[in-house]
PDB file of N, CA, C and O in Angstrom:
ATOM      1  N   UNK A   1      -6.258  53.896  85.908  1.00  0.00           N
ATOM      2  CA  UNK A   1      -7.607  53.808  86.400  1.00  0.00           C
ATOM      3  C   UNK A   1      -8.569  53.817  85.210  1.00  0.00           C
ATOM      4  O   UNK A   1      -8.471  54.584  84.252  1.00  0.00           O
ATOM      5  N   UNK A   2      -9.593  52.797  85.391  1.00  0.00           N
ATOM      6  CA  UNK A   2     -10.596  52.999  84.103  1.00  0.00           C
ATOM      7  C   UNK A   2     -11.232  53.908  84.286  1.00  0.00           C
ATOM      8  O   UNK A   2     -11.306  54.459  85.384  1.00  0.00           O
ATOM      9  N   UNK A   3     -12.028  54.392  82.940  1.00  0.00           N
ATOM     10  CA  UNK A   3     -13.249  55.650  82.839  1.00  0.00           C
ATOM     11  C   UNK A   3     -13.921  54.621  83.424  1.00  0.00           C
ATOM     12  O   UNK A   3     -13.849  53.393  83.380  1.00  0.00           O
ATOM     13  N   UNK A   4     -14.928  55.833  84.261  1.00  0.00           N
ATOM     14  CA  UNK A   4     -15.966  55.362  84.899  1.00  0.00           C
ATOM     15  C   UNK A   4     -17.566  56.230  83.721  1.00  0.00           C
ATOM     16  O   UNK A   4     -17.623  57.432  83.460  1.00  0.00           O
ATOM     17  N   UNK A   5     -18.583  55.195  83.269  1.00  0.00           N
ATOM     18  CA  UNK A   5     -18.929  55.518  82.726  1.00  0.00           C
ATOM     19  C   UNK A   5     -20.000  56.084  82.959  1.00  0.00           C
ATOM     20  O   UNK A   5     -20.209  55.603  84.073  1.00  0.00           O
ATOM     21  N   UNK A   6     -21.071  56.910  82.720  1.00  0.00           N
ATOM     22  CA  UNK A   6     -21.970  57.883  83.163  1.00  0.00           C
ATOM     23  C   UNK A   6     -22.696  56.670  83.215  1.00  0.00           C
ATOM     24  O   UNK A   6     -22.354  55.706  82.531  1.00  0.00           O
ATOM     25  N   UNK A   7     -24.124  56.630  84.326  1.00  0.00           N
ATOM     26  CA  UNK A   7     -25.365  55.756  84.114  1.00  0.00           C
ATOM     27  C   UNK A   7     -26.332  56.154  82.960  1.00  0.00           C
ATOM     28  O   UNK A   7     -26.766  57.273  82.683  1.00  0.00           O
ATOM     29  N   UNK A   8     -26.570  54.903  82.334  1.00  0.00           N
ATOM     30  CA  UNK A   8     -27.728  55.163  81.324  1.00  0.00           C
ATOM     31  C   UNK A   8     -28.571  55.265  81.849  1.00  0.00           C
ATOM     32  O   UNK A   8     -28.899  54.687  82.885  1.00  0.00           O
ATOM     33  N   UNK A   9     -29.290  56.265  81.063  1.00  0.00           N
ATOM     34  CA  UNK A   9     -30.987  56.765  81.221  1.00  0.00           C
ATOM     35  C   UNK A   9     -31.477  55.514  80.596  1.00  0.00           C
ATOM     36  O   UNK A   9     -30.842  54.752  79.867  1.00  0.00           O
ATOM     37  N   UNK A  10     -32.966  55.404  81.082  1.00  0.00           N
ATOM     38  CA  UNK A  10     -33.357  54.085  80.773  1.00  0.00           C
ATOM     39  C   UNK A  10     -34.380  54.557  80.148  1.00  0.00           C
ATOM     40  O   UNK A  10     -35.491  54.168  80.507  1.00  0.00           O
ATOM     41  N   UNK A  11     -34.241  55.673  78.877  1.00  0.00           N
ATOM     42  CA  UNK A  11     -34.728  56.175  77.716  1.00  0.00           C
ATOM     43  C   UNK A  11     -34.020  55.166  76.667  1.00  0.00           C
ATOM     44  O   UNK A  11     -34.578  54.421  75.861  1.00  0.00           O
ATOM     45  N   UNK A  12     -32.227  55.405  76.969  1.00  0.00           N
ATOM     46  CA  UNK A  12     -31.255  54.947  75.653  1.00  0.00           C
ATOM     47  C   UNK A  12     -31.332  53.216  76.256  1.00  0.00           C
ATOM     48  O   UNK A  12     -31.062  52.345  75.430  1.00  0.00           O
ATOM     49  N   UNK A  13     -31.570  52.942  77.177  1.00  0.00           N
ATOM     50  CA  UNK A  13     -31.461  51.478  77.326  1.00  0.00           C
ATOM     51  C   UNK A  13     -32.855  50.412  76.703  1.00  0.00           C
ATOM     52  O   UNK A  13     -32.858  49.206  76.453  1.00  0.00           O
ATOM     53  N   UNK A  14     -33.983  51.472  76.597  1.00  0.00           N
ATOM     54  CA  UNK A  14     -34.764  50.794  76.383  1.00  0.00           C
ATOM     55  C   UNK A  14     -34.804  50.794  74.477  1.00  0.00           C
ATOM     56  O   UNK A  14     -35.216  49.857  73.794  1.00  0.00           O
ATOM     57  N   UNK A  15     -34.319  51.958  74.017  1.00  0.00           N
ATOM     58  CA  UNK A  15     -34.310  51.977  72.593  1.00  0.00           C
ATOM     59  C   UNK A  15     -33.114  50.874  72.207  1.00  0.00           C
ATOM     60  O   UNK A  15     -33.099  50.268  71.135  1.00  0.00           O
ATOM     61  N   UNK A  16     -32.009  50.699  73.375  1.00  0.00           N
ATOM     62  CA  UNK A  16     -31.245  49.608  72.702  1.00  0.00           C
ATOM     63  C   UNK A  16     -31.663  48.519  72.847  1.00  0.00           C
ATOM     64  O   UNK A  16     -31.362  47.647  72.032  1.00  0.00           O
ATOM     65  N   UNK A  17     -32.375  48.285  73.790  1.00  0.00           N
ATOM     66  CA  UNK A  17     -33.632  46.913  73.588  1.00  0.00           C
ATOM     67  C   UNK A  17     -34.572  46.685  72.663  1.00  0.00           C
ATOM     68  O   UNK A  17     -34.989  45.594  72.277  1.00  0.00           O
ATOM     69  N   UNK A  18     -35.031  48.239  72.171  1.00  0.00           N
ATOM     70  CA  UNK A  18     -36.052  47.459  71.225  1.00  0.00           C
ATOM     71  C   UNK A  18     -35.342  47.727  70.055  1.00  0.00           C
ATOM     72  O   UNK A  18     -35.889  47.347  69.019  1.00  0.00           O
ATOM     73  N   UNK A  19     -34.336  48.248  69.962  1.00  0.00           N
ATOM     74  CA  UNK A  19     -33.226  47.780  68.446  1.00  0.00           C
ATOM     75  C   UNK A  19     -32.780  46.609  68.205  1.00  0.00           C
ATOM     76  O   UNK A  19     -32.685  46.241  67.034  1.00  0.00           O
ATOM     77  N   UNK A  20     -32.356  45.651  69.409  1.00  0.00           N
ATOM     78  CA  UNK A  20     -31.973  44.591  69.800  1.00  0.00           C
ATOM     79  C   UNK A  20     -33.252  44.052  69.197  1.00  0.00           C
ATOM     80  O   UNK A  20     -33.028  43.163  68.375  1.00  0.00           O
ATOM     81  N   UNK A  21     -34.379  44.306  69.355  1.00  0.00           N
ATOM     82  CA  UNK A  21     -35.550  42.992  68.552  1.00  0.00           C
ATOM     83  C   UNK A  21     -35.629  43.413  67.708  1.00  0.00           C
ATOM     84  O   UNK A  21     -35.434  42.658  66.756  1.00  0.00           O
ATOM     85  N   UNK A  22     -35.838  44.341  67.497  1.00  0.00           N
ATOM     86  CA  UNK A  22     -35.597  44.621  65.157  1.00  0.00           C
ATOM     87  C   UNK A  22     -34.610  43.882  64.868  1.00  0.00           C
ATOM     88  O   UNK A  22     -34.980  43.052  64.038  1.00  0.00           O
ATOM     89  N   UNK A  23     -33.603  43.769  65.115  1.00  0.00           N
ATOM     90  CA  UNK A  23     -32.832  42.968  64.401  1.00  0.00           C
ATOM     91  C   UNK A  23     -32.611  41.716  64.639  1.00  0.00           C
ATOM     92  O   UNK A  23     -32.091  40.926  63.852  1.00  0.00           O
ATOM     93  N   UNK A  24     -33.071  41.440  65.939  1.00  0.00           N
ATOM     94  CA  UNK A  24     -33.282  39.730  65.924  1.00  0.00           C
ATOM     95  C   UNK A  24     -34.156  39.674  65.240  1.00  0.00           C
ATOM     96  O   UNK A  24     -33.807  39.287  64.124  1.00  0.00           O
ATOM     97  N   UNK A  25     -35.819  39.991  65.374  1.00  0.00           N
ATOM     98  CA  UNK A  25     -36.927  39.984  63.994  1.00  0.00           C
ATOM     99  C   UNK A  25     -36.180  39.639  62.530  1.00  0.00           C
ATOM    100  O   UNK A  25     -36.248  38.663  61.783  1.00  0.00           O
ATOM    101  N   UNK A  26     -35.371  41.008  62.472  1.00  0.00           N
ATOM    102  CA  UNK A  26     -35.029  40.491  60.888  1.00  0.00           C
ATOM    103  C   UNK A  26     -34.655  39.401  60.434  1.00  0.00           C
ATOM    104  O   UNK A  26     -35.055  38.767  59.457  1.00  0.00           O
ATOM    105  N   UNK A  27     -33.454  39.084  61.559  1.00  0.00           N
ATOM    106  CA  UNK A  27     -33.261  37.912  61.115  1.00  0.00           C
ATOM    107  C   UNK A  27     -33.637  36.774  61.077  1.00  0.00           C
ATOM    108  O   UNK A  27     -33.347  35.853  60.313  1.00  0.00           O
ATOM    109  N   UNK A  28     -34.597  36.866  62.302  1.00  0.00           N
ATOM    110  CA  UNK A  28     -35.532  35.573  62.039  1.00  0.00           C
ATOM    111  C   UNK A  28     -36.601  35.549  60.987  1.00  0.00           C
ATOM    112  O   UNK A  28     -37.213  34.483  60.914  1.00  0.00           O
ATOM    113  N   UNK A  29     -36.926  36.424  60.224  1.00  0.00           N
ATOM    114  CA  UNK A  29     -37.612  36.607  59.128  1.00  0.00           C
ATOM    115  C   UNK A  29     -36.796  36.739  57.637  1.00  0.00           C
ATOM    116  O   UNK A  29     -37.334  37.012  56.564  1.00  0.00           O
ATOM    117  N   UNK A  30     -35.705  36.535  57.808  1.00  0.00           N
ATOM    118  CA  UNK A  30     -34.689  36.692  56.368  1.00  0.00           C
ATOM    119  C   UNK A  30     -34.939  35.028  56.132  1.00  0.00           C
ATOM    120  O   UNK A  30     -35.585  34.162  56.723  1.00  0.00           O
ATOM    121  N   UNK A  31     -34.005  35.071  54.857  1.00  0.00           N
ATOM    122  CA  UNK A  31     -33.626  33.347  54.049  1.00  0.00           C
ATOM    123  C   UNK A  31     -33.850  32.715  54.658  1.00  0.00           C
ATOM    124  O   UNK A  31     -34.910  32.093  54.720  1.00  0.00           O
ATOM    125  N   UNK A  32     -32.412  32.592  55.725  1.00  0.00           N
ATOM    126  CA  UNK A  32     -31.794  31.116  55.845  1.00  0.00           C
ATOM    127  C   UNK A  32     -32.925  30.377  57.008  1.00  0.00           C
ATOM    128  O   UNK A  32     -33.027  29.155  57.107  1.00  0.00           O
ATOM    129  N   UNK A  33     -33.722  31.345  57.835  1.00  0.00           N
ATOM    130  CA  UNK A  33     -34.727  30.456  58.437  1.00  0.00           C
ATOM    131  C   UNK A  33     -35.916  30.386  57.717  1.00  0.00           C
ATOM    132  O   UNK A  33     -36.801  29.648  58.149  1.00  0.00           O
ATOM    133  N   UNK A  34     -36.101  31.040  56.667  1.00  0.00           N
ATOM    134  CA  UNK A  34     -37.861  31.006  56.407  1.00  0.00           C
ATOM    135  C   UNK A  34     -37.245  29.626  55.137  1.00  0.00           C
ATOM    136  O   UNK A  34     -38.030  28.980  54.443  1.00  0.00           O
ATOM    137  N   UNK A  35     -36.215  29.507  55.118  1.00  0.00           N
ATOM    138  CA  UNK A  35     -35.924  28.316  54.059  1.00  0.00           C
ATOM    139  C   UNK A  35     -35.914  26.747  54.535  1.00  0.00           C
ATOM    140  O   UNK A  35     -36.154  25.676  53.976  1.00  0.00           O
ATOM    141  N   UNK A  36     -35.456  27.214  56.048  1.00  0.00           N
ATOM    142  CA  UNK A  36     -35.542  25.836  57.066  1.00  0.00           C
ATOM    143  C   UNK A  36     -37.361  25.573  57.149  1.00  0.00           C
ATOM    144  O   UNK A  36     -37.633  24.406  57.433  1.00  0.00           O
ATOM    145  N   UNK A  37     -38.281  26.262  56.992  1.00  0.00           N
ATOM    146  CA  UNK A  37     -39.773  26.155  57.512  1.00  0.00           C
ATOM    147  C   UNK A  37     -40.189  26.023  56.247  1.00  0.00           C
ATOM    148  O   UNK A  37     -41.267  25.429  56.240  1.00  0.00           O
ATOM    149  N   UNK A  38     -39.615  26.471  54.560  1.00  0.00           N
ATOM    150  CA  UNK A  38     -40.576  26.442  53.281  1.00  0.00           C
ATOM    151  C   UNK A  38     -40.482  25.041  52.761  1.00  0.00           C
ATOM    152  O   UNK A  38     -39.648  24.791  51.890  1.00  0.00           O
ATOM    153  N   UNK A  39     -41.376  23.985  53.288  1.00  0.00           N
ATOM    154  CA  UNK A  39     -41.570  22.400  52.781  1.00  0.00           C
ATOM    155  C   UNK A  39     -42.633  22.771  52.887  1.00  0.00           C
ATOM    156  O   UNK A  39     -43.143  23.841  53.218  1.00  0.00           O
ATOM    157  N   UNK A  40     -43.294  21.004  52.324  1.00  0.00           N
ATOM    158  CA  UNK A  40     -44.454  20.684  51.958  1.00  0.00           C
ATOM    159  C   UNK A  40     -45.111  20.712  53.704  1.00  0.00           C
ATOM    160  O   UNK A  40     -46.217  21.248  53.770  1.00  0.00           O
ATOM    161  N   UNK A  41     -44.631  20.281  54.842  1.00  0.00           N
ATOM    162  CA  UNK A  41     -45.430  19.850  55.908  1.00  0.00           C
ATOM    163  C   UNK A  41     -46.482  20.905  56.512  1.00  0.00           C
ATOM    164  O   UNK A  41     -46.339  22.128  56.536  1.00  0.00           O
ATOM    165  N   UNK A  42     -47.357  20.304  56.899  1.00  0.00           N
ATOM    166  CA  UNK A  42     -48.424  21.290  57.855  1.00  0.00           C
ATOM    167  C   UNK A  42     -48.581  21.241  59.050  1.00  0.00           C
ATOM    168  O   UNK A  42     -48.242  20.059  59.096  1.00  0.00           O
ATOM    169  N   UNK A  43     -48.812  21.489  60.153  1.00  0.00           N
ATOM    170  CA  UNK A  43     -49.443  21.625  61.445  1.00  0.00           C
ATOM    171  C   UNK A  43     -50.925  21.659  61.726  1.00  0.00           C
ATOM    172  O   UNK A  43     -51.448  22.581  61.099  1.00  0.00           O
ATOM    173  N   UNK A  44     -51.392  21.281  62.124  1.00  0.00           N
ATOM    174  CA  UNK A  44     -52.956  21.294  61.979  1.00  0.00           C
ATOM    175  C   UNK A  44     -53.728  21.916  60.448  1.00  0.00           C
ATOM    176  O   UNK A  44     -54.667  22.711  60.470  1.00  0.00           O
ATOM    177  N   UNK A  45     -53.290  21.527  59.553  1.00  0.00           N
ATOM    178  CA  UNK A  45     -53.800  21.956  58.558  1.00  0.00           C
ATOM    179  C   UNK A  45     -52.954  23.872  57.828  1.00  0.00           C
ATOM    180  O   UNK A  45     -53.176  24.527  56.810  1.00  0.00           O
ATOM    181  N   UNK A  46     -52.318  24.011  58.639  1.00  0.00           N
ATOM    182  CA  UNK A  46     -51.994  25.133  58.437  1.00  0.00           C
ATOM    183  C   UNK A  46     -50.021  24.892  57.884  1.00  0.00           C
ATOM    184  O   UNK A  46     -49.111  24.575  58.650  1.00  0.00           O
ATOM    185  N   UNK A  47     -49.890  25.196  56.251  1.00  0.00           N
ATOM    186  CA  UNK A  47     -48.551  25.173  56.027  1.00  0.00           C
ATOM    187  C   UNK A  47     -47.910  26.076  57.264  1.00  0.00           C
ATOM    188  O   UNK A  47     -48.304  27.097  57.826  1.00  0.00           O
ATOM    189  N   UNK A  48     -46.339  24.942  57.486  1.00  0.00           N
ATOM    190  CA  UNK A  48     -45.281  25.225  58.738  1.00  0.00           C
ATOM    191  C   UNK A  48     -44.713  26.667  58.170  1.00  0.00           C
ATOM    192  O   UNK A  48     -44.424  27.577  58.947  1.00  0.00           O
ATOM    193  N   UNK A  49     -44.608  26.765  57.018  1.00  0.00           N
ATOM    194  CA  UNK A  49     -43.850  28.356  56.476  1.00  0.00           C
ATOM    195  C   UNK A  49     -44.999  29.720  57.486  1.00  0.00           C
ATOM    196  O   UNK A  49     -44.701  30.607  58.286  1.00  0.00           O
ATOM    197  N   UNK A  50     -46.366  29.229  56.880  1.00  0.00           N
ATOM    198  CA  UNK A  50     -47.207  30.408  57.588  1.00  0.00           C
ATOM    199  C   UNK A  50     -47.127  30.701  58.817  1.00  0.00           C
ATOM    200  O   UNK A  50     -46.918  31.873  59.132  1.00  0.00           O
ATOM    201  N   UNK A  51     -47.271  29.725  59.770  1.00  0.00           N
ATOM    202  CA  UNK A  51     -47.355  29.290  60.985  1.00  0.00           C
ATOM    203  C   UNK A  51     -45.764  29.680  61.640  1.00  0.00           C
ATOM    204  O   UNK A  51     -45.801  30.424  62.621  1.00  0.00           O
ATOM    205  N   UNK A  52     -44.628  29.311  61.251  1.00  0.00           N
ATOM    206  CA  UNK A  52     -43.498  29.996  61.235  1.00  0.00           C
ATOM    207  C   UNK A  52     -43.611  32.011  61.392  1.00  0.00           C
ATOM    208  O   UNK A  52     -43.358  32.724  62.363  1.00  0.00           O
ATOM    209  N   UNK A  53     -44.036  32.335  60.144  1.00  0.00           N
ATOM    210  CA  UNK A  53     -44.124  34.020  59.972  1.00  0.00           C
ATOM    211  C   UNK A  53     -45.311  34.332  61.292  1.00  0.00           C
ATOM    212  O   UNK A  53     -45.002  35.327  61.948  1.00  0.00           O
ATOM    213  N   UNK A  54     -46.254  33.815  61.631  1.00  0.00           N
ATOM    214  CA  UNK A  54     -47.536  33.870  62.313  1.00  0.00           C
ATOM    215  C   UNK A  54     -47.017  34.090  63.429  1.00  0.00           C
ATOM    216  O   UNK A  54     -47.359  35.114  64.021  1.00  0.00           O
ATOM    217  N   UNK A  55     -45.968  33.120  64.079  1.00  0.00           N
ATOM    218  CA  UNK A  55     -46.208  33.016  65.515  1.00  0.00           C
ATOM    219  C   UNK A  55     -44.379  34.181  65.847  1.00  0.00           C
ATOM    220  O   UNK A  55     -43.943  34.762  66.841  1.00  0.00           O
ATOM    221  N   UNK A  56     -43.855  34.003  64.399  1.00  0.00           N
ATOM    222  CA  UNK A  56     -42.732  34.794  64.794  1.00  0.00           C
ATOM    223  C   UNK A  56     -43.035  36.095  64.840  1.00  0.00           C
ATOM    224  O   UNK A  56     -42.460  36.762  65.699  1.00  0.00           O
ATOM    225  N   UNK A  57     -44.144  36.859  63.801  1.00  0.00           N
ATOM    226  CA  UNK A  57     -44.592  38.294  64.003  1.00  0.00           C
ATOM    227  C   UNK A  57     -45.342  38.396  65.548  1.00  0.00           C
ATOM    228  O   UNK A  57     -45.095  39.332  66.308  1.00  0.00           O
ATOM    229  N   UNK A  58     -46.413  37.152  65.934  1.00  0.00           N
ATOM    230  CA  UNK A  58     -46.993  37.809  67.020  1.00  0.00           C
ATOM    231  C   UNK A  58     -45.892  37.996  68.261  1.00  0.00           C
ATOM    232  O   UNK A  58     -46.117  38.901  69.065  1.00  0.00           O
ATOM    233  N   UNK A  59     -44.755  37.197  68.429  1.00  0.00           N
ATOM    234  CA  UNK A  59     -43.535  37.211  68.971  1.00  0.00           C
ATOM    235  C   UNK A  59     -43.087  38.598  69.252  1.00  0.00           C
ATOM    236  O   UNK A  59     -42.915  39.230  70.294  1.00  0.00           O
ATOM    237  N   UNK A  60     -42.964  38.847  68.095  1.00  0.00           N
ATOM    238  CA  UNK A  60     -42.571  40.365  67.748  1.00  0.00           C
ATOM    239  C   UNK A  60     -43.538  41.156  68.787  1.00  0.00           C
ATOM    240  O   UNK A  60     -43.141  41.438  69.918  1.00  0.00           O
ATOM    241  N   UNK A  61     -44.850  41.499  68.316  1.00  0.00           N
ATOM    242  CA  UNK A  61     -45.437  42.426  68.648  1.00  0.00           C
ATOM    243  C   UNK A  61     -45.679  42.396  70.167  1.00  0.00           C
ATOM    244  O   UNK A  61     -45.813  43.487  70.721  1.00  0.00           O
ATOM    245  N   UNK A  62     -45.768  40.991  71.091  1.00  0.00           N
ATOM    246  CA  UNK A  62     -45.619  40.981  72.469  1.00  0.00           C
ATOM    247  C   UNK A  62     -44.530  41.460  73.236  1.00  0.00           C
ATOM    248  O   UNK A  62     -44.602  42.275  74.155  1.00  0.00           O
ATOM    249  N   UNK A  63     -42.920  40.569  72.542  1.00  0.00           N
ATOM    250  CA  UNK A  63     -42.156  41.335  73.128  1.00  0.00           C
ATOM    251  C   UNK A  63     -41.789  43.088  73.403  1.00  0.00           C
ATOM    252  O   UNK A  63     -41.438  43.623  74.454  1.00  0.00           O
ATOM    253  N   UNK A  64     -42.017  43.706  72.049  1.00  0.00           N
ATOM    254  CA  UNK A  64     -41.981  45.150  71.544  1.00  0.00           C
ATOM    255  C   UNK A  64     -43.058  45.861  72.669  1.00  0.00           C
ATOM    256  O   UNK A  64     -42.776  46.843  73.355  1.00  0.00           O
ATOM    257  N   UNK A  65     -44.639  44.969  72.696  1.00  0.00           N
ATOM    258  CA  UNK A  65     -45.546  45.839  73.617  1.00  0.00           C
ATOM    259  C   UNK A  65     -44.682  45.443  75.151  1.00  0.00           C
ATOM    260  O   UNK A  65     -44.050  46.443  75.493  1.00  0.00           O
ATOM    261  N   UNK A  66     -44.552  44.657  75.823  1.00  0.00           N
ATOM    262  CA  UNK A  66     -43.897  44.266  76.878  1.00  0.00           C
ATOM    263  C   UNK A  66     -42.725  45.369  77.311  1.00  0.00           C
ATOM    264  O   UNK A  66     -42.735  46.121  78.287  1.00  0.00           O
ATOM    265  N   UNK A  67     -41.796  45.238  76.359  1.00  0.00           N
ATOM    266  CA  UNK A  67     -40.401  46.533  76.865  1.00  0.00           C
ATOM    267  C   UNK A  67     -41.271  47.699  76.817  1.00  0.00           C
ATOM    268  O   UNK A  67     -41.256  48.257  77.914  1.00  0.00           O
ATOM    269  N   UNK A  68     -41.981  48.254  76.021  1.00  0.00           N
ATOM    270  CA  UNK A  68     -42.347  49.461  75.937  1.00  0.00           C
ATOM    271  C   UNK A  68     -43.645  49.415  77.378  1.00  0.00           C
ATOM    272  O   UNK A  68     -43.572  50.610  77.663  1.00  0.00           O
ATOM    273  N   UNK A  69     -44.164  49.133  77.873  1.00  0.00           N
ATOM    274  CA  UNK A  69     -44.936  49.436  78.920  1.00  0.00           C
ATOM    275  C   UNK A  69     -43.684  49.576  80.117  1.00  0.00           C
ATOM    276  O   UNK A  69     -43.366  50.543  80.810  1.00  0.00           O
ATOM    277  N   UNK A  70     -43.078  48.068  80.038  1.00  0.00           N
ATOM    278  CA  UNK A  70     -42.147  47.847  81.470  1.00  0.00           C
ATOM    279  C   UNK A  70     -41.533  49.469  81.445  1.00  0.00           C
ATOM    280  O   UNK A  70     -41.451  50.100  82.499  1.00  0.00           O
ATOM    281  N   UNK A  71     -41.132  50.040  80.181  1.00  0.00           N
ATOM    282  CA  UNK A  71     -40.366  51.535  80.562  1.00  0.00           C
ATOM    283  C   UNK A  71     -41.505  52.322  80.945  1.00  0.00           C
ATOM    284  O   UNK A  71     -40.880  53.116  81.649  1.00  0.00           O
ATOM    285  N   UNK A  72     -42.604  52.684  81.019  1.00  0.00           N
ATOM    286  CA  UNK A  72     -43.370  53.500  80.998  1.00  0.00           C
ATOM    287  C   UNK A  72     -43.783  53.281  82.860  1.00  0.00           C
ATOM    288  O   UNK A  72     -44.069  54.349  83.400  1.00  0.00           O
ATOM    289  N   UNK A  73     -43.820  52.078  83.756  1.00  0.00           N
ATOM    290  CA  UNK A  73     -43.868  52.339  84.920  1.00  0.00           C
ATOM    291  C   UNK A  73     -42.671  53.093  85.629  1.00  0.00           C
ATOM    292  O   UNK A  73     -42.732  53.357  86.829  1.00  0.00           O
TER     293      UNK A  73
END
């Protein structure tokens, strides 16, 4: 018979969610992608490298505010 495993508190589920985006973050902010976005091209006037870090941090900070309220109802 398998262990049956205790239910998570959705204290430890939500910290493994927002561990889960730190480290997707990182990695979408390490080398091998900020190397795919560092060329010459722009987007409306704005180099693709900036615009890359720009929209991947505000990414960040929506998803991060999002889990952290959804636990708080």
């Amino acid at each position: 018979m398998p262990p049956i495993s205790p239910p998570e508190r959705p204290e430890q589920r939500r910290g493994q969610q927002l561990l889960f985006v730190a480290v997707l973050f990182a990695v979408l902010l390490n080398f091998p992608f900020l190397a795919v976005f560092d060329h010459e091209g722009r987007v409306g006037g704005i180099p693709v490298l900036y615009l890359y870090v720009l929209l991947a941090w505000g990414l960040l900070v929506l998803l991060t505010g999002w889990l952290v309220r959804r636990g708080e109802r």
